[in-house]
MARKOL-79032 format. One record per residue (C-alpha): x, y, z; residue number from 0. Coordinates in Angstrom, 1 decimal. Each point is the difference from the previous one (the first is absolute). Example, Ala and Ser with C-alpha at 12.3 -4.5 7.8 and 13.67 -1.06 7.14 Angstrom:
REM residues 2
<x 12.3, y -4.5, z 7.8, n 0>
<x 1.4, y 3.4, z -0.7, n 1>
This chain:
REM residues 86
<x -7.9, y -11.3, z -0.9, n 0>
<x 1.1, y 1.6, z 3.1, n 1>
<x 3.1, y 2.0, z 1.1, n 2>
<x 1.7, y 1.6, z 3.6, n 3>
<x 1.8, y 2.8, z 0.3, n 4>
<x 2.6, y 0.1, z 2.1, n 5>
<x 1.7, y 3.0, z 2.0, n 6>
<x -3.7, y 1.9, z 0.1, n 7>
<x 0.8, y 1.6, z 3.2, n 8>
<x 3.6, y 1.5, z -1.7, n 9>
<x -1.9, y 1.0, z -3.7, n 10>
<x -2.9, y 1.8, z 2.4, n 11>
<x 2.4, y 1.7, z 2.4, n 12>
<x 2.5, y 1.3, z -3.3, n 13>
<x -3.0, y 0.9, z -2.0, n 14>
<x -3.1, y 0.3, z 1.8, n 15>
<x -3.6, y -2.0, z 0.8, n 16>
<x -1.4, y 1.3, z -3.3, n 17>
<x 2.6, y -1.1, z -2.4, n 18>
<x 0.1, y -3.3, z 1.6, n 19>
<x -3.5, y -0.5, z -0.6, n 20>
<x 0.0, y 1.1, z -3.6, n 21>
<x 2.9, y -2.8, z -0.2, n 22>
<x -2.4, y -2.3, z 1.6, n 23>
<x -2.5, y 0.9, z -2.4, n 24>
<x 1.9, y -0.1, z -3.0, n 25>
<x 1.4, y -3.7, z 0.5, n 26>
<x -3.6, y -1.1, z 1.4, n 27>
<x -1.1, y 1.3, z -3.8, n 28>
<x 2.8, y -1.7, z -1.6, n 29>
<x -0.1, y -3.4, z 1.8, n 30>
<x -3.8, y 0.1, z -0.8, n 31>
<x -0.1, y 0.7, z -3.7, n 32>
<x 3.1, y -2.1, z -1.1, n 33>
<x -0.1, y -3.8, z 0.3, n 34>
<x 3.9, y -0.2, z -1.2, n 35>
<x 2.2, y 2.5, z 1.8, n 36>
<x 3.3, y 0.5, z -2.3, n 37>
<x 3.2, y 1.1, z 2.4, n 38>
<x 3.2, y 0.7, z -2.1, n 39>
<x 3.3, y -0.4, z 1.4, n 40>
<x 2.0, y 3.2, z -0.5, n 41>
<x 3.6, y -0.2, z -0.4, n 42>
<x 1.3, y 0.9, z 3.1, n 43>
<x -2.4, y -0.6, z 2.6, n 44>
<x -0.1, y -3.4, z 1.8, n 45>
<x -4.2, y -0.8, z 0.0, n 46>
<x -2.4, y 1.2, z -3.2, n 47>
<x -1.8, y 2.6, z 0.2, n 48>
<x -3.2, y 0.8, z -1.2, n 49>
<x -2.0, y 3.1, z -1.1, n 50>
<x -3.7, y 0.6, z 1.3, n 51>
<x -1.5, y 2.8, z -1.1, n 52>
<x -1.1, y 3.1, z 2.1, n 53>
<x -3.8, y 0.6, z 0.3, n 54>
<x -0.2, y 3.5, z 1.1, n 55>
<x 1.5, y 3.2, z -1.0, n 56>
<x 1.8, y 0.5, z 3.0, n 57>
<x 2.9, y -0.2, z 0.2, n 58>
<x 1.0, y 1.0, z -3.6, n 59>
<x 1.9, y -3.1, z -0.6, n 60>
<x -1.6, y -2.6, z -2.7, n 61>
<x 1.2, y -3.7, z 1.6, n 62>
<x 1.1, y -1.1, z 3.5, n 63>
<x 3.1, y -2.5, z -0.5, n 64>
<x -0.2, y -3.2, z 2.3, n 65>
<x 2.6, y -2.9, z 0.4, n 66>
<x -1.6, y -3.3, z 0.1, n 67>
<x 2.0, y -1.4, z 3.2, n 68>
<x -1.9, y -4.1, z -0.7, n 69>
<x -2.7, y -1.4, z -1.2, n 70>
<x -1.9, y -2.4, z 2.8, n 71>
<x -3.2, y -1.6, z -2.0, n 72>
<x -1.8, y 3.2, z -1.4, n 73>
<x 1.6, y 2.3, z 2.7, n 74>
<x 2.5, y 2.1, z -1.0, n 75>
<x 2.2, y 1.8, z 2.8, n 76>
<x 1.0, y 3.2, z -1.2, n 77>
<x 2.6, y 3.2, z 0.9, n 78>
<x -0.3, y 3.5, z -1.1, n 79>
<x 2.3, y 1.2, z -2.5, n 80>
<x -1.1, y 3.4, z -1.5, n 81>
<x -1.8, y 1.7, z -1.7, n 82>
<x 0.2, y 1.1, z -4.5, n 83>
<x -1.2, y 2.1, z -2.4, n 84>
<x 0.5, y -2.3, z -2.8, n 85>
């Protein structure tokens, strides 16, 4: 499987080169060890979302939050969303 992000020039100018990278990282990871990627659709929000686990230590937060935007073959298009502690 295989994903874009979109807006990458927005996420690196709001939150810097290095956290971009560890969000590249992260969802490289994910897309990598999972051969069925689960979104949920949250109340609320218009696309589902999905969680992908953080792979460093910094920043302190546990999981980046992505919407899934469509599904084209096995590439998903995604959007940053945030970041949780859950």
């Amino acid at each position: 499987m295989r994903y874009a992000l979109r807006n990458q020039d927005k996420i690196k100018e709001v939150f810097g080169q290095d956290f971009l990278n560890t969000l590249h990282a992260s969802l490289f990871l994910h897309f990598q060890s999972n051969t069925e990627i689960k979104a949920v659709q949250n109340i609320g929000d218009k696309f589902p979302s999905l969680k992908v686990k953080n792979i460093t230590k910094y920043p302190t937060f546990v999981y980046f939050e992505v919407y899934v935007i469509s599904i084209t073959y096995d590439v998903y298009l995604l959007a940053y969303k945030g970041a949780v502690n859950e």
